[in-house]
Structures are given as C-alpha cells and as structure tokens.
C-alpha positions as CSV (number, residue, x, y, z in Angstrom):
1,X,49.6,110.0,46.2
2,X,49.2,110.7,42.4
3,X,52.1,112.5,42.2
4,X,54.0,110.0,44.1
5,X,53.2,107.9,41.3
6,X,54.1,110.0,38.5
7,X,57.3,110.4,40.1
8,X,58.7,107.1,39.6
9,X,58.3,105.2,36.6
10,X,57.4,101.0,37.6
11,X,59.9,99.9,34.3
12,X,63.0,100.7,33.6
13,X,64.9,100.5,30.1
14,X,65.4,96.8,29.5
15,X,62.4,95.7,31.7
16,X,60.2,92.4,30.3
17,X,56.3,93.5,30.5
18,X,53.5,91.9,29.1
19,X,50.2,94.2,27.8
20,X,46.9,93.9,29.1
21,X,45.3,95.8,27.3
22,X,44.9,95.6,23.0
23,X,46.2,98.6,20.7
24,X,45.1,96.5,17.3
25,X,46.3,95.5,15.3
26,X,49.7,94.3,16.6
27,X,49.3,93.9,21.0
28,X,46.5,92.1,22.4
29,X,46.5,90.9,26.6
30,X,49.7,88.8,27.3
31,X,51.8,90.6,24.1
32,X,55.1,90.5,25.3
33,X,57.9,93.4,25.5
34,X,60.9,94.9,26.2
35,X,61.1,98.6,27.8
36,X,62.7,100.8,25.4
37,X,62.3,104.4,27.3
38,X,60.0,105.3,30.0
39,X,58.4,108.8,29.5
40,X,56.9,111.2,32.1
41,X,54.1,113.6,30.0
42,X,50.9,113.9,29.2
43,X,49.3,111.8,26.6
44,X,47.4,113.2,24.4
45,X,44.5,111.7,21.3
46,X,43.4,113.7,18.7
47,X,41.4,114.0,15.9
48,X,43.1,113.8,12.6
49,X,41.9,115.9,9.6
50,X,40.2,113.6,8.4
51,X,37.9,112.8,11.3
52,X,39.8,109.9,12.8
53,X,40.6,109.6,16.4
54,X,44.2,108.7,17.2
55,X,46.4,107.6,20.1
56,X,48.6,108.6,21.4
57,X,50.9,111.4,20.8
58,X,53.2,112.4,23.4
59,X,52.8,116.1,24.9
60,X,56.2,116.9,23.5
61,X,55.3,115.8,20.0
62,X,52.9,118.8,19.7
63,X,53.1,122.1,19.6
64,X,49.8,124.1,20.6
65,X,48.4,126.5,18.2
66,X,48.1,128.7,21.2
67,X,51.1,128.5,22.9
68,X,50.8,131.7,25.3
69,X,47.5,129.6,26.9
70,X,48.9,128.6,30.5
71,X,47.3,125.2,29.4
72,X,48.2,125.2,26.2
73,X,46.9,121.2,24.8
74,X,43.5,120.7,26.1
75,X,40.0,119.7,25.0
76,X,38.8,121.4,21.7
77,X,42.3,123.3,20.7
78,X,44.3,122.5,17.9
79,X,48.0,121.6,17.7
80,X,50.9,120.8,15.2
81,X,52.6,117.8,15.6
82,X,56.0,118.2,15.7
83,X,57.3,114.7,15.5
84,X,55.6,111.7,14.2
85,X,58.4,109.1,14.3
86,X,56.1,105.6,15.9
87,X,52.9,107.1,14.2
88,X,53.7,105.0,11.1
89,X,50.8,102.5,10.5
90,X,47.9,103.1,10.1
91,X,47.1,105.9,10.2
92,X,50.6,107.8,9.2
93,X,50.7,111.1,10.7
94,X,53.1,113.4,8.8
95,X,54.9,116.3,10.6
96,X,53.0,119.4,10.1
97,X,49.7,118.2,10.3
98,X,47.1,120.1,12.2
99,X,45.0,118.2,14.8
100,X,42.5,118.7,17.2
101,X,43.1,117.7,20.8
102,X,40.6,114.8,22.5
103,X,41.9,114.5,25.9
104,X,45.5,114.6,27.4
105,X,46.2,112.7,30.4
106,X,49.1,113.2,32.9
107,X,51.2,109.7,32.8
108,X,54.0,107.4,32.8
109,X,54.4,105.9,29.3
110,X,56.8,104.0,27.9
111,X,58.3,103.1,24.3
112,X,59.1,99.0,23.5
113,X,60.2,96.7,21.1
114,X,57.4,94.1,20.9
115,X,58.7,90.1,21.3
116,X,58.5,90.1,16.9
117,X,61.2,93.1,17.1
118,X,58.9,95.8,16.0
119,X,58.9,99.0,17.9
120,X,55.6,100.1,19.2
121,X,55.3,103.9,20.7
122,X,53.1,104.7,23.7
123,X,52.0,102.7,25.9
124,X,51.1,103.8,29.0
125,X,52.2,102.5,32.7
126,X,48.7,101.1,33.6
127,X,48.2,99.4,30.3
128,X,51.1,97.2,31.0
129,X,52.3,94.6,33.6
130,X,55.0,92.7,35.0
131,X,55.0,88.8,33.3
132,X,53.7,86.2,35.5
C-alpha cells in the first residue's frame, strides 16, 4: 500500500493546499499555498556544523561521503550538500558544507509559493491538505 502511495503524488503543480502543520517562522496550520513542484525522494534532516538540526534537504541535494554504500544517506553518515537553493533563512546552508545525516524518510514532497509570494522548499505530502 505504501508504495501505492509514493507512486502518485495527491497535488499537482498549481494545486491550492493549506499546511497543517508549522515550519516557523513563516507557516503555521491553515497557511495557504500554491503547489510549485511535487517531488518523489527521500527527505533527509541533518546536523549542521555547528550543531543545529535542519530540515529538510531533499535526497538529491546531497551527496554521500560514501557513495559506494548501497545505502548511501542514512543515520550517523555524513554528506555534502550539493544544492542549497530554499535553505536561505535561517539557517543559510552554503553548498559545500559537510553535514551529518539525522533521519531520511521515503516521501512525496512538494515545493510552494506561500499566499505572501515567498517560496518555501519542502514540505512534505502529509504535512499538507486540501482547503476546506
């Protein structure tokens, strides 16, 4: 059934969706949105460099430090990231930096412009909703 789900992505490019869920400081439950790009990956959080936890880099913005593992970003390894474009504020995340991976989790995610016009990067299938 999982994979079923995976499979097909609930949004499409130019959907409305509201958040339920808060990624602070900008989306709180009820922000409103528009579907920019809906993603099939893994998301992943990592620890930054300096010690703080951040969310959520796509699997395809990293590249493993050991990329002959057969599961290459899991708990406790470290990565590159690759591409930082939506890590902006705060923290900023510059290409090249080193992290450590948290947790990755198979998903649909999605990119959106947020009802003020900003762009937001990830959030995830079950974090959003249809409006009523």
């Amino acid at each position: 059934m999982m994979n079923d789900y995976l499979n097909y992505p609930e949004f499409s490019a130019g959907d409305r969706v509201i958040s339920i869920v808060s990624h602070p400081p900008e989306i709180h439950p009820g922000t409103s949105a528009r579907i920019v790009n809906p993603w099939i990956a893994s998301l992943c959080a990592v620890k930054l460099p300096d010690g703080m936890i951040h969310r959520w880099f796509a699997s395809f913005e990293l590249e493993p430090e050991d990329a002959c593992s057969s599961n290459n970003l899991t708990p406790g390894g470290y990565a590159t990231v690759i591409n930082s474009t939506g890590h902006g504020q705060p923290p900023h995340v510059e290409v090249g930096t080193r992290v450590r991976i948290v947790k990755c989790i198979p998903t649909i995610f999605y990119d959106v412009i947020l009802s003020n016009g900003e762009y937001h990067r990830w959030l995830a299938e079950f974090e959003l909703s249809k409006p009523i």
